[in-house]
N, C-alpha and C positions, 0 to 999 in steps of 0.2 A: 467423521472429521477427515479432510483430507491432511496429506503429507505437507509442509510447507516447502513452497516454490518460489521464494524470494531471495535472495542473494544479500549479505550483508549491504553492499553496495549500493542497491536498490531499495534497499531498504531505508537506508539515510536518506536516500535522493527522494523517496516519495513522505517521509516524515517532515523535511522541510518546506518541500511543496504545498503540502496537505497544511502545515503550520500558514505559511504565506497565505495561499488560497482563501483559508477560512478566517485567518485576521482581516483581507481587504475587504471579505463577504459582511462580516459584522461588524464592519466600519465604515459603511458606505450611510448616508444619510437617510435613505429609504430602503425600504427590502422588497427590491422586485421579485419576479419570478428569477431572474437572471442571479442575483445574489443570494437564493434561499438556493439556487441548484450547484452553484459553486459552492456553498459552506456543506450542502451536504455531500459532495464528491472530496471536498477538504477532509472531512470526518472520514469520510469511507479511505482517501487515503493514508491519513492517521493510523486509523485502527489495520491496514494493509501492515504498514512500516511494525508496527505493536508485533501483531501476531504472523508477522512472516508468509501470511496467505493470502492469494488472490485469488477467487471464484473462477473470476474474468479468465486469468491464464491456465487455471484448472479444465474452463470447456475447451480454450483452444490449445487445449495440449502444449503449452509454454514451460520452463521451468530453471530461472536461469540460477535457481540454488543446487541444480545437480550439474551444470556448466561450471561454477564454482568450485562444489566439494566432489565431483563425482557421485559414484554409490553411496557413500557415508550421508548421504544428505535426506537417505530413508529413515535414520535414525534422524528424531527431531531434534537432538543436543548439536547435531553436527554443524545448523547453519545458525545457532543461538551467537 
């Protein structure tokens, strides 16, 4: 399991995203390819905001919950 690298902040900003996203994907009248690929990037950013971790900014060495907390942000209570 990696360390989580998500910053409170970005953490709000992609649960609301990720909320919006996938309400417009499962309210569209048909389900293309186009709105099955936004409800599932909706989910995936949901579950981002949840659990404080991105894969994504994992490979490309990102990390803006130690921009935030500094060192403290090794320990996983620090960016809860």
């Amino acid at each position: 399991m990696i360390n989580q690298n998500l910053s409170i902040t970005e953490r709000i900003v992609r649960s609301i995203l990720g909320v919006i996203i996938t309400l417009w994907a499962i309210n569209q009248a048909e389900m293309n390819i186009l709105e099955w690929v936004a409800a599932i990037a909706g989910v995936f950013l949901v579950l981002n905001a949840i659990f404080g971790r991105c894969y994504l900014w994992f490979w490309l060495n990102l990390d803006s919950c130690q921009q935030s907390y500094g060192d403290n942000c090794t320990n996983d209570s620090a960016c809860n």
